[in-house]
NULUM-988805 format. One record per residue (C-alpha): z, x, y. Coordinates in steps of 0.1 Angstrom, whole numbers, padded with zeros to 4 digits, always signed. Each point is the difference from the previous one (the first is absolute). Layout:
! residues N
ZXY
...
//
This chain:
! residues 827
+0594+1050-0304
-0023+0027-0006
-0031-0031-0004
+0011-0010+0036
-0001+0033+0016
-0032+0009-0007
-0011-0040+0012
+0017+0009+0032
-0021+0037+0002
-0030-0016-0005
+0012-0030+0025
+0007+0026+0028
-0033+0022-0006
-0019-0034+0003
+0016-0007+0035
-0008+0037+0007
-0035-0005-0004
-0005-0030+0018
+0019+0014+0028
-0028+0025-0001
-0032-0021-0008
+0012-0023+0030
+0008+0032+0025
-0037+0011-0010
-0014-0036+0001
+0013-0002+0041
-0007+0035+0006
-0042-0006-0009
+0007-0036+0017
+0010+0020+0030
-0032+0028-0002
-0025-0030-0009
-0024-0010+0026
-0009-0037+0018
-0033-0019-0019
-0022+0008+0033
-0023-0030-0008
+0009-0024+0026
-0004-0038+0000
-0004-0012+0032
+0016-0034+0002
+0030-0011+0018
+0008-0027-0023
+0033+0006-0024
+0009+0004-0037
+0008-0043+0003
-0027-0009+0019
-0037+0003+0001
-0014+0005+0036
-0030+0023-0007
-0028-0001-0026
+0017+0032-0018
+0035-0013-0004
-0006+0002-0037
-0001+0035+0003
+0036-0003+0017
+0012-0023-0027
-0017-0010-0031
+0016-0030-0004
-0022-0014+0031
-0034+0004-0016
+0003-0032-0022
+0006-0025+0034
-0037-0011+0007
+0013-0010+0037
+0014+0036+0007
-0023+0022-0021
-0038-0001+0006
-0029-0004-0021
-0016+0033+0024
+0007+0022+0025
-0012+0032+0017
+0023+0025+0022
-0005+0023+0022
+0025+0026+0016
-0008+0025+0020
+0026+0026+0013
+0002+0012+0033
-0019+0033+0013
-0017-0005-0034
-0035-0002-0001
-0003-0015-0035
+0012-0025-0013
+0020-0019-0035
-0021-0032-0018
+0022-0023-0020
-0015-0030-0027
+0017-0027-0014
-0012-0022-0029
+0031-0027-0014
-0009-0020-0034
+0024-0023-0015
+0028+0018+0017
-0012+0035-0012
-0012+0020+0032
-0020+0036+0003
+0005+0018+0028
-0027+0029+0008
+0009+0025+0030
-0020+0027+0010
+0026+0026+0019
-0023+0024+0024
+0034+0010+0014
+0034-0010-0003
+0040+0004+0015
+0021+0029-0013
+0033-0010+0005
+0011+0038-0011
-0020+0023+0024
+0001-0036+0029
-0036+0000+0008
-0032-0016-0017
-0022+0021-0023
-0033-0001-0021
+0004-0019-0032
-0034-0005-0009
+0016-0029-0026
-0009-0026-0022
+0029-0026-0009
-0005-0028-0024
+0030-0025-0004
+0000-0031-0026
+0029-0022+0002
+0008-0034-0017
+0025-0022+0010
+0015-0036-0017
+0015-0026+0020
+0017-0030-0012
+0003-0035+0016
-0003+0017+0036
+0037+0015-0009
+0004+0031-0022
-0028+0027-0002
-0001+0037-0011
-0029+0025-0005
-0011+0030-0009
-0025+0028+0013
-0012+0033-0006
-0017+0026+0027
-0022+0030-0002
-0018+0027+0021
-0025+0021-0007
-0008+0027+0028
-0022+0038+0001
+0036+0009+0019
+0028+0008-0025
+0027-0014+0017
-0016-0033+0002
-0014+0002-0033
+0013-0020-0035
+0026-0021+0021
+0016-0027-0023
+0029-0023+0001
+0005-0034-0012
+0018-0029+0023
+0021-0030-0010
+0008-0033+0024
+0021-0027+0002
-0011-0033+0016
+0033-0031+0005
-0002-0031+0020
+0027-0023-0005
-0009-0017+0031
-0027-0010+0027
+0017+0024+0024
+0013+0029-0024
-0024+0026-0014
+0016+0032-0017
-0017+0030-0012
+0002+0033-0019
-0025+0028-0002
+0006+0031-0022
-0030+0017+0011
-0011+0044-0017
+0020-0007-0031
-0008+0030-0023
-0021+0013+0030
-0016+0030+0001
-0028+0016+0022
-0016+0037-0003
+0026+0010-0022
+0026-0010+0021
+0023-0030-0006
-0001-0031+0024
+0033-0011+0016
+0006-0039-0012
-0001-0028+0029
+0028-0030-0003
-0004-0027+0020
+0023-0026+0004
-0021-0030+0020
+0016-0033+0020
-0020-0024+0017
+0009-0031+0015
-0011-0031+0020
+0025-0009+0020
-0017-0035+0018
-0032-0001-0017
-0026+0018-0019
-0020+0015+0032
+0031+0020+0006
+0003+0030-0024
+0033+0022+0001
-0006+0028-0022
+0026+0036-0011
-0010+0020-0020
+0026+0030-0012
-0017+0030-0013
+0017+0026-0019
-0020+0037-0016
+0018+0010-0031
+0024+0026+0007
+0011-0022+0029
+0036-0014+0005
+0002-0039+0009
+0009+0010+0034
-0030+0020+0002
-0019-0029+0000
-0031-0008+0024
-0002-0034+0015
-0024-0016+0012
-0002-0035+0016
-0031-0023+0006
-0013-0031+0015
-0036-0019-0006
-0004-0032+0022
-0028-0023-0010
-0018-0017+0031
-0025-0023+0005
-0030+0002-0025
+0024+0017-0025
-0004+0034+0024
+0026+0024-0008
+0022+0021+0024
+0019+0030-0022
+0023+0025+0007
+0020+0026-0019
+0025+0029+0007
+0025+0024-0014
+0031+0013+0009
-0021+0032+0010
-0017-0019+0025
-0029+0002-0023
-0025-0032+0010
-0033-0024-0010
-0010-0028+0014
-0032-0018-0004
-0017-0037+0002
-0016-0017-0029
-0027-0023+0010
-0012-0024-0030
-0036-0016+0005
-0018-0032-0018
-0033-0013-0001
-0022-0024-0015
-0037-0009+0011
-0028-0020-0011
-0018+0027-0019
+0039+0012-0017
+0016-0035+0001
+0027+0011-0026
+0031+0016+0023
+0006+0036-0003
+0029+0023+0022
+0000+0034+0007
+0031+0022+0020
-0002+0026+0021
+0032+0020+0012
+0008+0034+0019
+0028+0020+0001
+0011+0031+0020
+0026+0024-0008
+0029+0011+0027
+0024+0027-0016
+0026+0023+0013
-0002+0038+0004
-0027+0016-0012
-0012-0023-0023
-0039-0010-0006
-0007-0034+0013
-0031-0020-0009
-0023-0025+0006
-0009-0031-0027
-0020-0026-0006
-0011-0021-0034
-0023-0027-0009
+0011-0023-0030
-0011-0032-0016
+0027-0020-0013
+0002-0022-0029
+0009-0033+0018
-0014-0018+0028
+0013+0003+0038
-0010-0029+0007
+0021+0001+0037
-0013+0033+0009
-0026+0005+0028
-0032-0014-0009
-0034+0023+0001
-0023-0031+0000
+0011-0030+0024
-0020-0026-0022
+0024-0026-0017
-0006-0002-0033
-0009-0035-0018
+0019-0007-0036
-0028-0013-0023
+0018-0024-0031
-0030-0009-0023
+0005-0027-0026
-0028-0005-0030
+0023-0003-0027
+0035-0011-0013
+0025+0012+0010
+0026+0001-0021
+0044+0005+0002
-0004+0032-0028
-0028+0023-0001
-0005+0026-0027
-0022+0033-0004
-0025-0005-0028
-0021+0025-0023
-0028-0004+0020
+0010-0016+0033
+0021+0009+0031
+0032-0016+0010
-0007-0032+0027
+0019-0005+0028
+0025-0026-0009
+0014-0036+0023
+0029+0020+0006
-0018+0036+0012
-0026-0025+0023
+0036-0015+0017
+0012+0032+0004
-0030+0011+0018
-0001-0027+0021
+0039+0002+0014
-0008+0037+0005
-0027-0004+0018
+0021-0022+0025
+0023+0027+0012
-0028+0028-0004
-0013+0012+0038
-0037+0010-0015
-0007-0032-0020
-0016-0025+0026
-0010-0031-0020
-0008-0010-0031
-0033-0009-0015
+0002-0024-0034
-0031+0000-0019
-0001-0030-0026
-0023-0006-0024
+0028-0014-0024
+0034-0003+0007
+0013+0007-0035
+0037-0011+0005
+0019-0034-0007
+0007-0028+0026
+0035+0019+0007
-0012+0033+0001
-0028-0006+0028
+0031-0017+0021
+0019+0032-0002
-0027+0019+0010
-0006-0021+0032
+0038+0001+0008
-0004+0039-0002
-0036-0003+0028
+0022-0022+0019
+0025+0024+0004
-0025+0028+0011
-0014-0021+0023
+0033-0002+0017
+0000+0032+0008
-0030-0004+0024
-0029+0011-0027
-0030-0021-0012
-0010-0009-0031
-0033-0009-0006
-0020-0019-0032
-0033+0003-0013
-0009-0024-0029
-0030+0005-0020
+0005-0029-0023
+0012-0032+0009
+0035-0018-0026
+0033-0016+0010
+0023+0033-0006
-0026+0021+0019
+0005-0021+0027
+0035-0008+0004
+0003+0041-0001
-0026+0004+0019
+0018-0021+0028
+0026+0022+0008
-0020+0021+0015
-0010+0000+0043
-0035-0002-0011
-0018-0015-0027
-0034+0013-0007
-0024-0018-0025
-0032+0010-0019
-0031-0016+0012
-0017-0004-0035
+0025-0028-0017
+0015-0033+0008
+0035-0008+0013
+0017-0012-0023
+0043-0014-0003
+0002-0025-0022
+0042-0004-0004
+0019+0013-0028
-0002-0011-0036
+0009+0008-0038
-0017-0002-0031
+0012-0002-0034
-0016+0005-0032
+0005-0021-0027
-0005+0008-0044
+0013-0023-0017
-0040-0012-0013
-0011+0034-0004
+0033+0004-0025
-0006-0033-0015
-0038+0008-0004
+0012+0030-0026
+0031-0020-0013
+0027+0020+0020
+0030-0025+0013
+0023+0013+0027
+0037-0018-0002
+0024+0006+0029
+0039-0011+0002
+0014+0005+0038
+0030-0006+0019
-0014-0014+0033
-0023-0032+0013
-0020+0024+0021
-0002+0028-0027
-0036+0003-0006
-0010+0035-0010
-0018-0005-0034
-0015-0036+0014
-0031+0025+0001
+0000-0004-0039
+0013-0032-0008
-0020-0022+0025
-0027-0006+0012
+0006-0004+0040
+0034+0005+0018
+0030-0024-0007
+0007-0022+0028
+0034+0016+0005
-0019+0036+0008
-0026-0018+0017
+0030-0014+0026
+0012+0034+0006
-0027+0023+0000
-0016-0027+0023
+0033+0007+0027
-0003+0034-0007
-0034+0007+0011
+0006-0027+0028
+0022+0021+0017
-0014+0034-0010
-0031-0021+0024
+0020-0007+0024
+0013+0036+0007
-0038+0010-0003
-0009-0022+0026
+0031+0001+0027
-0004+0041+0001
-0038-0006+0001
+0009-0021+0031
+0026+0021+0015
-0024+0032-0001
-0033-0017+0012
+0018-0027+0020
-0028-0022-0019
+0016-0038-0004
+0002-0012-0037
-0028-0027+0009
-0023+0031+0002
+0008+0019-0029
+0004-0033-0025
-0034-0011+0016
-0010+0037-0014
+0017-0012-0035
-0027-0028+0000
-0024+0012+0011
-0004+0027-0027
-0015+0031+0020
-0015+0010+0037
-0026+0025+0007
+0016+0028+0020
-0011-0010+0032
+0019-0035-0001
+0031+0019-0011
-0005+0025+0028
-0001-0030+0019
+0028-0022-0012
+0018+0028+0008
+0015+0014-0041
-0021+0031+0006
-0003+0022+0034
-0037+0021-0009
-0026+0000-0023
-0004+0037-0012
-0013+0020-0028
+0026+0019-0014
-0013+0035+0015
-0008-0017+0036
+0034-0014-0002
+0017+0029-0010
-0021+0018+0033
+0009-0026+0020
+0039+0005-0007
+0005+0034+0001
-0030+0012+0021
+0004+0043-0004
+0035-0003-0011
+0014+0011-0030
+0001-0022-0034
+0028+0013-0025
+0002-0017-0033
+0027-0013-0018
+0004+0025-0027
-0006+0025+0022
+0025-0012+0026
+0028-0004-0026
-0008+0042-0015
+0010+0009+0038
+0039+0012-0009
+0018-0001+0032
+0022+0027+0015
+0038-0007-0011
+0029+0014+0017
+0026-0013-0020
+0028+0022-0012
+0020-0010-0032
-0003-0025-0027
-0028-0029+0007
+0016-0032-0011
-0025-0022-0024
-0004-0034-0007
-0013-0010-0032
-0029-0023-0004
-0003-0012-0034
-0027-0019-0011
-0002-0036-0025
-0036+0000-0005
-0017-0022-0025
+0010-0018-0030
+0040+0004-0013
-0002+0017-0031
+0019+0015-0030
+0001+0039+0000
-0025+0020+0022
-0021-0006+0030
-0034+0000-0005
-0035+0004+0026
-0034-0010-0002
-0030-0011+0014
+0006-0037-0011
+0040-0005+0009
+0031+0017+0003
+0036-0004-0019
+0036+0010+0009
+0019+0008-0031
+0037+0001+0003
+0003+0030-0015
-0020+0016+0023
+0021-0023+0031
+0030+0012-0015
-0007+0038+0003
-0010-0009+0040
+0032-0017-0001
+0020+0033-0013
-0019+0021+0024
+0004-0017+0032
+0035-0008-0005
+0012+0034-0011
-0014+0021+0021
+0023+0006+0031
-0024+0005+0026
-0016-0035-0006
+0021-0022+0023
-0018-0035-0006
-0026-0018-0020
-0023-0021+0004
-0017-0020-0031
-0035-0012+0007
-0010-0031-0015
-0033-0007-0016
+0000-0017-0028
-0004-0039-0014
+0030+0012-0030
-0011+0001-0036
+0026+0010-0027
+0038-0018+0006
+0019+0025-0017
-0019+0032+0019
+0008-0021+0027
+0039-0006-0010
-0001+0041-0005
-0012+0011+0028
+0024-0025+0026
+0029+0013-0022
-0015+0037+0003
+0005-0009+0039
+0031-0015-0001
+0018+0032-0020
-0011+0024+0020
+0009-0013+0034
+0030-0006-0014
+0005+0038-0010
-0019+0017+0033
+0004-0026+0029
-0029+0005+0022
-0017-0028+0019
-0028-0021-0019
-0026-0021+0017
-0031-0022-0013
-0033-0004+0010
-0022-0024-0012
-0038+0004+0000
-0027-0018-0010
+0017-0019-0022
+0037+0006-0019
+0008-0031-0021
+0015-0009-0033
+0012+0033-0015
-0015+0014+0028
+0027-0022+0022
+0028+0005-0030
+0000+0039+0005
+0013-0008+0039
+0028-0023-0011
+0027+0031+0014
+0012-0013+0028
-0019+0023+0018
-0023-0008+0031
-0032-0010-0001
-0031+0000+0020
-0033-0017-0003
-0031-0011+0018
-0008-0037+0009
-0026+0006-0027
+0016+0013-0026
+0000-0019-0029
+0034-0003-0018
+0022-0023-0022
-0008-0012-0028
+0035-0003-0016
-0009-0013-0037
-0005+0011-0031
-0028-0006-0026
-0012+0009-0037
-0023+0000-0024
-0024+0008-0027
-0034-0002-0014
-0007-0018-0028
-0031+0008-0018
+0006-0023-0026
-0036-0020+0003
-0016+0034+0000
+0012+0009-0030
-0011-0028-0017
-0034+0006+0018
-0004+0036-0012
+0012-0010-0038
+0034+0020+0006
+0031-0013-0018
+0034+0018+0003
+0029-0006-0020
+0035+0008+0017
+0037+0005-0020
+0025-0003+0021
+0041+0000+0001
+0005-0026+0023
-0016-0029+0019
-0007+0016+0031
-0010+0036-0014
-0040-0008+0009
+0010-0022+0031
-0027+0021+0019
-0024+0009-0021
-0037-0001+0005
-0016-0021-0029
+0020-0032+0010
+0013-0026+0024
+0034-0006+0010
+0016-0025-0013
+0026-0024+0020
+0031+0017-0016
-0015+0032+0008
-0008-0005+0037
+0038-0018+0002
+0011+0034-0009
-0024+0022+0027
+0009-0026+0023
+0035+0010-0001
-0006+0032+0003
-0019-0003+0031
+0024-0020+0017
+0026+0022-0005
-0022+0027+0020
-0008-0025+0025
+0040-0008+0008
+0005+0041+0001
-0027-0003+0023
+0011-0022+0028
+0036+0011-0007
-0009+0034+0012
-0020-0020+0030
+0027-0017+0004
+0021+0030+0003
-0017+0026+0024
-0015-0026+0022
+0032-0022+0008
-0021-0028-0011
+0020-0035-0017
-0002-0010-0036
-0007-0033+0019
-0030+0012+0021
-0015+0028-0025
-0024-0028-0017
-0020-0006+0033
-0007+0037+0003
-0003+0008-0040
-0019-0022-0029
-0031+0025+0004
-0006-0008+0036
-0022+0027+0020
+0007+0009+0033
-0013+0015+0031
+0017+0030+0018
+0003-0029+0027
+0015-0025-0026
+0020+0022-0014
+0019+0011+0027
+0005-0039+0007
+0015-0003-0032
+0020+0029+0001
-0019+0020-0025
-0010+0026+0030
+0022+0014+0027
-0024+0017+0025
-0033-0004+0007
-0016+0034+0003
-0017+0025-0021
+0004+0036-0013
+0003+0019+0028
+0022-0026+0015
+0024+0002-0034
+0001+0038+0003
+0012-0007+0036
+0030-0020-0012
+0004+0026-0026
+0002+0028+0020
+0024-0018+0020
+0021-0014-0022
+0004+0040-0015
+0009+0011+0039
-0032+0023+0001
-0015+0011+0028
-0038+0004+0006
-0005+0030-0020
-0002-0011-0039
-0025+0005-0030
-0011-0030-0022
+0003+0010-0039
-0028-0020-0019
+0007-0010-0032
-0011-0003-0030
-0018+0035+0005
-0028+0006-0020
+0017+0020-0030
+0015-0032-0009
-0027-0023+0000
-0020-0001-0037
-0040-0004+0019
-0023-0012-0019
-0038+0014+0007
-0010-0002+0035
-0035-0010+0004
-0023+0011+0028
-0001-0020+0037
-0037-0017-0017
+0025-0013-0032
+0026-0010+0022
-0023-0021+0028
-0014-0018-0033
+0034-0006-0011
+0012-0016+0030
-0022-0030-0010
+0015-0002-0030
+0040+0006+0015
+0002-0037+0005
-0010-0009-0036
+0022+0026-0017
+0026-0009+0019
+0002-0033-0017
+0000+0016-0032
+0035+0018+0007
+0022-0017-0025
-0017+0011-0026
+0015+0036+0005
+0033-0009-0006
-0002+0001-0035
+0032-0009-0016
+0016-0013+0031
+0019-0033-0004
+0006-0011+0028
-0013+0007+0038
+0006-0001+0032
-0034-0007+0013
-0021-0010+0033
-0019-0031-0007
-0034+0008+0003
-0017+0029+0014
-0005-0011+0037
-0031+0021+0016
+0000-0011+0037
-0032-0003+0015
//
């Protein structure tokens, strides 16, 4: 009893004292001054209309379409001679604020007095997925007046966006404040904003309460910003004391001929209107944002012209090297192009070719993508300065083709070459033995023969046939040139320029530079990279749904992905973690697989459609395939889903077969003097070793082996493509395919290419234009081997074809693959 009475003393004299401590906490609350260090925006705590919102919430200095990269303020109060400078700097989300304070508002004596004060404000804000944000900030003064002098106080904001129309914000602004000795009364602010029809209607309230103050005590104030024409900004803001700003906020762009890279700059003003007595002024600021607006008024009436240079490959994947920069990748030059379509400042655009680095399928995406700016009324014009059948078929896309005086004209049709090793082997007493599951099967015929078997000769024959035919019909269609004229070219081998000029496949013959004067004259010339750096203003509120694109480029694999100068792989390990990471994360709402690869290792292959198949399984989300330059064997295995799939006419795919083997360097051995003695448990335990040939029991037994892949195979063809058991051997046995072919056959189900699959995607997923693209595999999960300088790589690009040929030999311990036939360069 006695142990409980004293815990109920000491219970009461607790409550005593905080009765106290919270009667003298209000009572200072209640004697504590206003922070005098006005902000002048209208915007609100959930909203960013001004440059210096971050200093209203810090939560808004990490949105790099509401927070600018720098911005100047003035202010100037009325019947005030002098006047308050304010400079904003934002860096990764973290902003500093400098003010300088000549005089400022006392809300205590009502009237404006010398300050004479230096204010310095850093804030940093974090915002994630356009949704949830918070931040932080601390302010300072420092002033030759005491009561302006050694002002401090920290600030906290709160940033949610559930929705495109729905913004809501907190702002506890002067926490621990304190200013010449005096304690600073903390600012709540409880922010709404809305868009009730779309997002140039802004409906802000903001409910401000001093501590100290009852919720009834409240201060509301209500605001509206209307965006018009040219993004220009009409804003207004009152109180319920009749307290009022309003103000316009004019963005500007420009690009010229001497700056041909786009920069934007705003300009706003604001005037105070207040009630009573209370000092009104007079604002104005000049910022420069981080993104582009690229539908503001213009400063410089020139058009601009997209320049798209091409000297190089181009390639699906692209990584940053030691000692090189990052390139621009097929996908990045696509994007620039469909961009430039609905962008007001880009004119036309200007391809430059001196190679066109990209595969047969790859160039007819690329013209589907000029097509498709030209139908917006724009031009696209061509300047060749060397002559080649994919230079030209680019090339004629374009309005106007314009052609270097000093070399010949030269379209010859497409062919393929194919190198052959068996001699070279034999010369050093190396044997090649293949078992395969499929007449038209012929991957290792590179090393077991000396020129192609007649069943590959019969279908890479009707392959490149109709890859011809394609060349020549859109040849035809874009120069209205009849196929007498351009076979007659075929034979005849080459014209000077003039003749072509003539025969009507080229429009002027131009140096590059008198070309590139002739086009654009004293407009502007942006280029590509350039171009794609130029961010554009975003107004979008709330989570920005993404499609995933995830990439299958290079040789199927076992384990990690790998990049080099001479060839790329795609481990499954490394597919697998894309796989995770697209599927799991709940802002990706489809994915898109992009196809490049001839297949390689069966079982990475098996791994990686199973990899697939779970996880849609677990997180339903649309899935869509794209095929690219070419997606066959394993590379046509890893699409057996289901799912939809989209190629080009010249894509090559197929290839449903399976094939084997191993070297034998048993002659070589013998050659060199080496003898090697083997104990073994059973027959078979050597069946693929090096120092000797198969025997016929021993290829009976590999020979099962690979026809049970082969029937898991077409089984799974069989499955995902509603294909018979009946009518799979007319579309399997190793047979290659066109994009065309294939979607004869029922191995394709729309012809079209990336952009085209990421269309269906993002309709399919019930997205609306607004959406990010999440490219994967990202770099940390790629294992890059050292990237050599652009002289290495030009030399190795000679050498691409030939290594390509040697491709088997990196899959080690692989039994069995699902490989392309061939290495099939178009030319």
């Amino acid at each position: 009893m006695r142990c409980q009475m004293k815990r109920s003393f000491f219970t009461t004299l607790i409550k005593i004292n905080s009765v106290v401590i919270l009667i003298l906490l209000i009572a200072v609350s209640l004697k504590a001054a206003e922070n005098p260090f006005l902000i002048p925006e209208v915007g609100s705590a959930s909203y960013a209309q001004g440059p210096f919102s971050s200093n209203m919430n810090p939560a808004l200095s990490d949105l790099p379409d509401e927070s600018p990269l720098l911005s100047y303020r003035f202010l100037k109060w009325d019947n005030e001679e002098k006047s308050n400078h304010l400079l904003l700097l934002n860096i990764l989300g973290l902003s500093f604020t400098y003010g300088w304070y000549d005089h400022v508002y006392n809300s205590t004596v009502g009237d404006v007095e010398h300050a004479g004060a230096n204010y310095f404000n850093i804030n940093k804000g974090f915002m994630f997925n356009n949704y949830f944000g918070f931040g932080a900030g601390y302010s300072f003064s420092q002033s030759d007046t005491k009561a302006y002098d050694n002002y401090g106080a920290w600030s906290l904001g709160f940033l949610l966006r559930p929705w495109n129309f729905l913004s809501l914000g907190i702002a506890l602004n002067d926490l621990s404040g304190s200013m010449g000795g005096s304690s600073i009364k903390r600012k709540e602010v409880y922010s709404i904003s809305v868009r009730p029809f779309t997002d140039r209607l802004n409906l802000s309230m903001d409910a401000t309460r001093l501590a100290g103050q009852g919720i009834g005590d409240m201060n509301l104030a209500f605001s509206t910003d209307i965006r018009l024409v040219y993004d220009i900004s009409l804003f207004f803001r009152s109180d319920l004391d009749a307290n009022m700003k309003f103000g316009i906020t004019i963005p500007f762009f420009t690009r010229s001929a001497r700056r041909p890279m786009g920069s934007s700059g705003i300009f706003d003003f604001y005037r105070s209107a207040n009630s009573g007595d209370i000092a009104e002024y007079n604002s104005f600021s000049l910022t420069i944002p981080f993104t582009q607006y690229k539908n503001a008024l213009s400063l410089t009436p020139d058009d601009t012209l997209l320049k798209i240079s091409l000297n190089r490959n181009i390639n699906e994947l692209e990584s940053e090297g030691l000692f090189t920069e990052k390139k621009i990748t097929f996908l990045e030059i696509i994007e620039g192009i469909e961009v430039a379509a609905q962008d007001g400042t880009i004119s036309g655009i200007i391809l430059e070719i001196d190679d066109a680095g990209m595969g047969f399928a790859q160039i007819q995406e690329m013209r589907q993508s000029l097509q498709r700016f030209k139908e917006t009324g724009k031009k696209v014009y061509a300047v060749m300065n060397v002559p080649g059948n994919k230079e030209y078929y680019l090339a004629t896309a374009a309005d106007k083709i314009y052609f270097t005086p000093n070399s010949t004209f030269e379209i010859t049709g497409l062919s393929a070459e194919v190198y052959f090793f068996k001699n070279l082997l034999a010369k050093i007493g190396v044997k090649f033995e293949v078992v395969k599951h499929g007449e038209y099967k012929s991957a290792y015929e590179s090393f077991n023969r000396e020129h192609m078997s007649d069943q590959a000769r019969e279908n890479l024959v009707s392959l490149i046939k109709d890859l011809n035919d394609q060349f020549i019909s859109d040849i035809r269609k874009d120069r209205d040139i009849p196929d007498e004229k351009i076979t007659g070219l075929f034979a005849a081998g080459l014209m000077s320029p003039d003749e072509a000029e003539q025969a009507g496949f080229i429009d002027e013959v131009m140096y590059y530079d008198e070309a590139l004067k002739n086009i654009s004259g004293s407009l502007a010339v942006v280029r590509l990279g350039d171009y794609l750096g130029e961010s554009e203003k975003s107004y979008i509120w709330g989570p920005i749904p993404a499609i995933a694109v995830l990439y299958i480029d290079g040789s199927i694999v076992r384990g990690k992905s790998t990049r080099s100068m001479f060839a790329s792989t795609i481990g499954d390990a490394t597919y697998h973690e894309m796989i995770e990471k697209a599927f799991k994360d709940s802002n990706v709402k489809a994915v898109v697989v992009r196809v490049s690869s001839g297949g390689g290792s069966a079982a990475a292959s098996d791994y990686m459609l199973n990899d697939l198949m779970k996880y849609k399984k677990k997180y339903p989300k649309p899935v869509v395939f794209s095929f690219g330059n070419v997606a066959a064997s394993g590379g046509y295995y890893v699409a057996c889903s289901g799912d939809r799939i989209f190629a080009s006419g010249g894509t090559i795919t197929g290839s449903i077969g399976v094939i084997t083997g191993k070297v034998s360097m048993k002659e070589l051995y013998e050659k060199l003097g080496i003898n090697k003695d083997t104990i073994k448990m059973s027959e078979f335990a050597d069946i693929f070793s090096e120092s000797k040939d198969l025997s016929d029991r021993e290829r009976e037994v590999v020979q099962k082996g690979v026809d049970f892949i082969y029937d898991r195979f077409t089984g799974k063809v069989v499955e995902a493509r509603n294909i018979t058991d009946t009518d799979i051997g007319n579309k399997a046995e190793g047979r290659v395919f066109s994009g065309t072919q294939g979607r004869e056959n029922n191995l394709v189900d729309e012809m079209g290419g990336l952009v085209a699959a990421i269309e269906f995607a993002r309709s399919e997923a019930h997205i609306d234009d607004n959406f990010s693209l999440m490219i994967l595999p990202d770099e940390d999960t790629v294992l890059k081997g050292m990237l050599a300088s652009d002289e290495m790589k030009s030399l190795t690009q000679y050498l691409r074809p030939l290594m390509k040929h040697l491709e088997p030999v990196q899959y080690g311990n692989e039994r069995a693959l699902y490989l392309l036939p061939y290495t099939i360069e178009i030319k």
